[in-house]
C-alpha positions as CSV (number, residue, x, y, z in Angstrom):
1,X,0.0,0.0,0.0
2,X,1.2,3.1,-1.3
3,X,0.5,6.0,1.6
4,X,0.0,10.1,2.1
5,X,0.3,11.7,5.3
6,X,-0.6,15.3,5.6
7,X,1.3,16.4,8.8
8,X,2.9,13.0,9.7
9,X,5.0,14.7,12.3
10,X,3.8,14.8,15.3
11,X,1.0,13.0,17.6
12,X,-1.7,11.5,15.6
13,X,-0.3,11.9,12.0
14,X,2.9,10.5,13.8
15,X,1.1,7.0,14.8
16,X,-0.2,6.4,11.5
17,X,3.0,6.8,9.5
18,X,4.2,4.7,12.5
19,X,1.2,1.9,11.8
20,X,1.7,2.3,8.5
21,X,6.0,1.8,8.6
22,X,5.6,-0.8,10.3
23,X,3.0,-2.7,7.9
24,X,5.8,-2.6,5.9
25,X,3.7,0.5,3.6
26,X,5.6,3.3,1.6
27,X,4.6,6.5,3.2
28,X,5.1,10.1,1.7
29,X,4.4,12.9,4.5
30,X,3.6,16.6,3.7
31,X,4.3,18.6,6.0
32,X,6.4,22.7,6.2
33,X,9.2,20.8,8.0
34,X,8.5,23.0,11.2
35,X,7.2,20.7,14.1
36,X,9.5,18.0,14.3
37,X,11.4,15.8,11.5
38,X,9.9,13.2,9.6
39,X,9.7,10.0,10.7
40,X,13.2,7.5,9.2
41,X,11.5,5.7,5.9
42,X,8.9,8.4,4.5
43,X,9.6,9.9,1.5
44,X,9.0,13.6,2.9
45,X,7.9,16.3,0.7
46,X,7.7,19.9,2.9
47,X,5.3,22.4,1.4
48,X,2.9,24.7,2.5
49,X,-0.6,23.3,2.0
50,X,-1.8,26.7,1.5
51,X,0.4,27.5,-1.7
52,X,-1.6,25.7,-4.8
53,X,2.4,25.5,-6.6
54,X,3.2,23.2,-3.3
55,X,-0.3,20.7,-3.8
56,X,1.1,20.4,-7.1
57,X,4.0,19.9,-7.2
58,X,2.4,16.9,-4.2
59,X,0.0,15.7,-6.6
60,X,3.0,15.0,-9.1
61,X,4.4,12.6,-6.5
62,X,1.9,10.0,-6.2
63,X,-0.4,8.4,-7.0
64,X,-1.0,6.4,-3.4
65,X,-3.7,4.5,-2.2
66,X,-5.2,6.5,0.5
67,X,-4.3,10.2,1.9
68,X,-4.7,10.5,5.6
69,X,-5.2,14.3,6.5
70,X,-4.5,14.9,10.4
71,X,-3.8,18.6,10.3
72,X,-7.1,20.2,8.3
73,X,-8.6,22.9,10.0
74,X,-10.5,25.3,7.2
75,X,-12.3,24.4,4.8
76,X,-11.7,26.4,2.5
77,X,-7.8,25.1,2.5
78,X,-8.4,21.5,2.8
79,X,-11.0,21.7,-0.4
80,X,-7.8,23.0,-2.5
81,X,-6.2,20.1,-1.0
82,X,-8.6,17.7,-2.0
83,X,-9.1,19.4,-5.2
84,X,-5.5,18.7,-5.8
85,X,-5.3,15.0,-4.9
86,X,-8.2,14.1,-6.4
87,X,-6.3,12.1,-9.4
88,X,-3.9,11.1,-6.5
89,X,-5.4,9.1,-4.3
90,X,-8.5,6.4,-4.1
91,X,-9.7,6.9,-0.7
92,X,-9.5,10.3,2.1
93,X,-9.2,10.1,5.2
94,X,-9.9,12.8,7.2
95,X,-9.6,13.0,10.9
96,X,-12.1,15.6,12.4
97,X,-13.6,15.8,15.7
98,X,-16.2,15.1,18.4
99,X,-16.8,18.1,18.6
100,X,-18.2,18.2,15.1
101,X,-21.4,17.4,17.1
102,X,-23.6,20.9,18.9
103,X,-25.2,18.3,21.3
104,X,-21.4,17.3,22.7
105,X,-21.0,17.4,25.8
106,X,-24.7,18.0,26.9
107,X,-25.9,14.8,25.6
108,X,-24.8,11.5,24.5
109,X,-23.8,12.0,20.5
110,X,-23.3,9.4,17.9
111,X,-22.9,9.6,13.9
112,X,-26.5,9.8,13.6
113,X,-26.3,13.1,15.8
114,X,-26.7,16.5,14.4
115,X,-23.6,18.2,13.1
116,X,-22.8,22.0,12.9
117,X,-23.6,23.2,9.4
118,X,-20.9,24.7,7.6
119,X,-19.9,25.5,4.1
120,X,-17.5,23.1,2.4
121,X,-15.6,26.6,0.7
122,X,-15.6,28.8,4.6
123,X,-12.6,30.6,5.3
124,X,-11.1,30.6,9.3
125,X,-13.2,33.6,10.1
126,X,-16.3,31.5,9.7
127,X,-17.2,29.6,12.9
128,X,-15.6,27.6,16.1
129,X,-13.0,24.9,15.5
130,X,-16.0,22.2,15.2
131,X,-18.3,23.9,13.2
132,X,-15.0,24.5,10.9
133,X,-14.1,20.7,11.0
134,X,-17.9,19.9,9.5
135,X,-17.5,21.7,6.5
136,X,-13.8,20.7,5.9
137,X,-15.6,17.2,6.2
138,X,-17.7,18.5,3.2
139,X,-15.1,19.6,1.4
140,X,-13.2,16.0,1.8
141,X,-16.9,14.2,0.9
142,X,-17.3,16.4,-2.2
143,X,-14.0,16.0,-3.7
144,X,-14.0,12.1,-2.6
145,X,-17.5,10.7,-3.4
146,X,-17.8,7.7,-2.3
147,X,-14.4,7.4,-1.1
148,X,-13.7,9.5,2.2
149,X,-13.6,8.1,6.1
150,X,-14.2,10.5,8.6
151,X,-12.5,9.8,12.0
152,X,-13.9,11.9,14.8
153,X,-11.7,11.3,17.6
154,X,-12.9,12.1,21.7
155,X,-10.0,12.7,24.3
156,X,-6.7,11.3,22.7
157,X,-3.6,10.4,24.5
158,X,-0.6,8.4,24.0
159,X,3.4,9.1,23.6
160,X,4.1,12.1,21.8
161,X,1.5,14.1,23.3
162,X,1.2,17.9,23.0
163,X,-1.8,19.0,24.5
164,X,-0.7,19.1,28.1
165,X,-3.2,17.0,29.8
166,X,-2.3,13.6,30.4
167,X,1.6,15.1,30.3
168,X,0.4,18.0,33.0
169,X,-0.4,15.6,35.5
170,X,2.1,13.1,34.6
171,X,4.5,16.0,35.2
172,X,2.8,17.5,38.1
173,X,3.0,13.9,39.9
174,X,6.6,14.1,39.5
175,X,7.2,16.8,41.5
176,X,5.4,15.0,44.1
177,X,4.1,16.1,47.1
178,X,0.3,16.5,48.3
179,X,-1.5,17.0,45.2
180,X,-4.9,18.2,44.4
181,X,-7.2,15.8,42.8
182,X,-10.4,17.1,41.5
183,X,-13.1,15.9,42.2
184,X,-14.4,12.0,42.5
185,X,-12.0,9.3,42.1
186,X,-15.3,7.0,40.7
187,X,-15.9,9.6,38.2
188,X,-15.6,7.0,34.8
189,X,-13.8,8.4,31.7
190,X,-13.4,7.7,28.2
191,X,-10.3,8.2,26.5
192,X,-8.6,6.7,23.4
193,X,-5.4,6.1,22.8
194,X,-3.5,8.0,19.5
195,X,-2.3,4.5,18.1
196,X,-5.5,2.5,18.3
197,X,-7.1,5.3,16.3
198,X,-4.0,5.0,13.6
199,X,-4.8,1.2,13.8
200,X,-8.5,1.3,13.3
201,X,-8.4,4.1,10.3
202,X,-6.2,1.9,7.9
203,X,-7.8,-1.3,8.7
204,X,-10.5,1.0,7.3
205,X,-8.5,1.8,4.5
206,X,-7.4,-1.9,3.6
207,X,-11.5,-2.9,4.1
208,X,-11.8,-0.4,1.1
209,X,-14.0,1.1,3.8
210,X,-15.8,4.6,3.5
211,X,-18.2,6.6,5.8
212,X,-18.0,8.5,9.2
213,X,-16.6,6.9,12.8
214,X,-16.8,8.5,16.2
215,X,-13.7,6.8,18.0
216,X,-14.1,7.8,21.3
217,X,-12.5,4.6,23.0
218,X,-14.6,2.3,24.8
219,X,-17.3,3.0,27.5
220,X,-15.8,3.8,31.0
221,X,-12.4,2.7,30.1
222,X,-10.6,4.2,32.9
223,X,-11.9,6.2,36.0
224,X,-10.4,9.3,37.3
225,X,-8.8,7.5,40.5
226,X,-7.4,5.4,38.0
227,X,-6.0,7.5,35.9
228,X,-4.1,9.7,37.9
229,X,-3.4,6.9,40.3
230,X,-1.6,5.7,37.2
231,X,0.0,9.3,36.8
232,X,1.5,8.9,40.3
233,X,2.6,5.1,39.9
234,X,4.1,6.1,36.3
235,X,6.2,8.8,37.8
236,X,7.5,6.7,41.1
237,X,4.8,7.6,43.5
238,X,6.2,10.7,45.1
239,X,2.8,12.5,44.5
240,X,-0.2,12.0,47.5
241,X,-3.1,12.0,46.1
242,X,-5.9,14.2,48.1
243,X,-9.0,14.5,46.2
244,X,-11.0,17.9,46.7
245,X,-14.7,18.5,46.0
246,X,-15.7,20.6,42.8
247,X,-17.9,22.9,44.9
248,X,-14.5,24.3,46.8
249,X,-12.6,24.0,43.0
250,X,-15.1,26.5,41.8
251,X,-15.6,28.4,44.8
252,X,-11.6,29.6,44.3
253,X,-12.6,30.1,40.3
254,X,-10.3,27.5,39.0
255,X,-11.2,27.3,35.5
256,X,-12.7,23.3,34.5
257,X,-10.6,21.6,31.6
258,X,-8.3,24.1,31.5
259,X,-6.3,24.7,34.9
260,X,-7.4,21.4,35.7
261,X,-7.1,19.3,32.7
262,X,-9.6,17.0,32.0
263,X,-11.6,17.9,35.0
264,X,-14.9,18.6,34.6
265,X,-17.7,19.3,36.9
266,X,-20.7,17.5,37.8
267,X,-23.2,19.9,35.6
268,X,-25.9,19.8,33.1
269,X,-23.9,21.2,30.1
270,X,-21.5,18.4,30.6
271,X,-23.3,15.5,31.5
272,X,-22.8,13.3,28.8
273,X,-18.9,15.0,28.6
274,X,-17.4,11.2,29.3
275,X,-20.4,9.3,27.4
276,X,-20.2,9.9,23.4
277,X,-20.8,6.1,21.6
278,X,-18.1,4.5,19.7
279,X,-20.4,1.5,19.3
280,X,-20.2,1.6,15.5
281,X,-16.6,1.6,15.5
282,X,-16.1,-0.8,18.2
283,X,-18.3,-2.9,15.7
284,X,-16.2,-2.4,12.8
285,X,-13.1,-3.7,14.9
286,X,-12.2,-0.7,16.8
287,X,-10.0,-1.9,19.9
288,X,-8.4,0.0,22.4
289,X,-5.5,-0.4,24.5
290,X,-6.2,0.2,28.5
291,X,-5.9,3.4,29.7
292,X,-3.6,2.5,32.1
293,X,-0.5,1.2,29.4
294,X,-1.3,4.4,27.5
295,X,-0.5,6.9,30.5
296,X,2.8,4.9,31.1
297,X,3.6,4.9,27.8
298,X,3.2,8.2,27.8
299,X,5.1,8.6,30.9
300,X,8.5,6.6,29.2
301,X,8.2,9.1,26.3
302,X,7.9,12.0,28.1
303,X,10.8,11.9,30.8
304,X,13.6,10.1,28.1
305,X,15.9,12.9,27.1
306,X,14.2,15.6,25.5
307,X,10.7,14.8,26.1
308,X,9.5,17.3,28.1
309,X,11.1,20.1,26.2
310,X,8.8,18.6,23.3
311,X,5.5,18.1,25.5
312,X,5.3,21.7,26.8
313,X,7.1,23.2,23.6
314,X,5.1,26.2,22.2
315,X,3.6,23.9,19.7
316,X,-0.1,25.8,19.6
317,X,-0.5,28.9,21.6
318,X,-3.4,27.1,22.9
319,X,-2.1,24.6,24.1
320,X,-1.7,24.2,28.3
321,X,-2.6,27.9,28.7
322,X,-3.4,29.1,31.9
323,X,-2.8,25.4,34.0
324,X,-3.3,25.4,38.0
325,X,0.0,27.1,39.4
326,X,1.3,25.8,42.8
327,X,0.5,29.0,44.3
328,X,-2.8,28.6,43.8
329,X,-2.9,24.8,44.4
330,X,-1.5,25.2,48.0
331,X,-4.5,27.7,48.7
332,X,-7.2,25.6,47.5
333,X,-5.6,22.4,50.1
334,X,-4.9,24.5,52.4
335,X,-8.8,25.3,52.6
336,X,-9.6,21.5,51.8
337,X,-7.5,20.7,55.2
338,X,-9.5,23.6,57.3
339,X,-12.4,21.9,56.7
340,X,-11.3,18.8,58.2
């Protein structure tokens, strides 16, 4: 099988030119070269995805059998993409979101849910980052008929993380001490890691597969006591776990998700945050890895040399803005301990 990666370079587009290496596959990545370097064995081709002379001069360097796009964010610039490729490539694989979905996280969504409507040609100014990722979807579906797969990942996490959640609190552990745990630790969780998701999209592929998949991981796969239980084991179990209610988080305006990643409160606009169905994935031979192996694996990658100048690297700008600081953590226990 003859392979295109668009990114390929990091996280997600990483572990599918990984899968695919390793299925012995020739992969070509396209990518600006800025991230990180290309995987050893891709056939790397840097251009800018936004400069039609660069998606030519692509195009002229296949054909291959599918395209996986991991990095497609506006519509507008992944339909010259596709328009491109077109004569390149016999199946698309676009990877979009969860939150392609308005209901998400109020209710339980699945691919039957309804979806944000959003032109296939919108430009960055035109709406959120899901409503975006539904009409670069379009865009993929009208320049593929027939022959796109939509992957609409949930939480992700696995090695090579940059999003500063798992990798916060794995770092965070390590510096051990008492450590705030929001909270209940029998709050379940559903999270996915980034290689099952690489695994599941070319088996796709191979299938000669096409059509939409919410991958989501498996219901109540881990639990937050086991999950950062895991944190603290992973980093040598210096850290003492002490969890703290979310009335007394909120009452000291720490923000939810963000200063506490992955925490969210008990509330009605979230209810269904940990709940989104994978069903017709799992059917279609999704499997998923336990939690647990993902966080250490996670852990491994990101205290060897030079990992955790790559996880908290200014990667996106959005990226782990605004995290709990210790100065504000030692307030919120010292409360927690005054009332007994």
């Amino acid at each position: 099988m003859r392979l295109l990666v668009i990114g390929g370079s990091v996280f997600l587009g990483q572990a599918f030119v990984e899968e695919a290496l390793g299925r012995g596959w020739e992969v070509t990545t396209f990518n600006r070269g800025r991230s990180a370097e290309d995987l050893p064995g891709v056939a790397a081709v840097h251009g800018d995805r936004e400069r039609p002379e660069d998606l030519a001069r692509l195009a002229a360097a296949g054909p291959w059998d599918a395209v996986v796009d991991v990095c497609g964010y506006v519509p507008g610039v992944v339909g010259a993409s596709v328009a491109a490729l077109a004569k390149s490539a016999a199946t698309y694989l676009f990877v979009s979101t969860i939150n392609a979905y308005p209901d998400f996280p109020e209710a339980v969504v699945d691919e039957d849910s309804r979806q944000h409507e959003c032109a296939p040609e919108a430009g960055s100014e035109d709406g959120d980052y899901g409503t975006l990722k539904v009409g670069c979807q379009r865009a993929v579906q009208e320049g593929f008929p027939g022959r796109t797969l939509i992957i609409q990942p949930g939480l992700i996490l696995g090695p090579g993380d940059r999003a500063r959640r798992t990798t916060w609190w794995l770092r965070r552990a390590s510096e051990g001490g008492r450590m705030v745990a929001p909270g209940a630790p029998e709050q379940e969780m559903q999270l996915i890691d980034a290689r099952d998701i690489a695994i599941f999209g070319l088996d796709r592929v191979v299938a000669g597969d096409s059509g939409t998949y919410l991958t989501s991981g498996t219901p109540a796969n881990t639990t937050w006591g086991e999950f950062l239980g895991t944190c603290v084991e992973a980093t040598g179990g210096r850290a003492e776990l002490v969890w703290v209610d979310d009335a007394l988080l909120l009452a000291h305006e720490i923000e939810p998700w963000s200063e506490l990643p992955l925490w969210m409160p008990v509330r009605e606009d979230a209810a269904a945050v940990w709940k989104a169905s994978s069903a017709k994935a799992i059917a279609a031979g999704l499997r998923c890895r336990p939690v647990a192996e993902s966080v250490r694996d996670t852990a491994e990658w990101l205290f060897a040399p030079g990992g955790m100048e790559v996880a908290f690297s200014d990667y996106r700008t959005m990226a782990g803005q605004g995290r709990l600081t210790s100065e504000k953590e030692r307030a919120v226990l010292a409360e927690w301990d005054a009332r007994g």
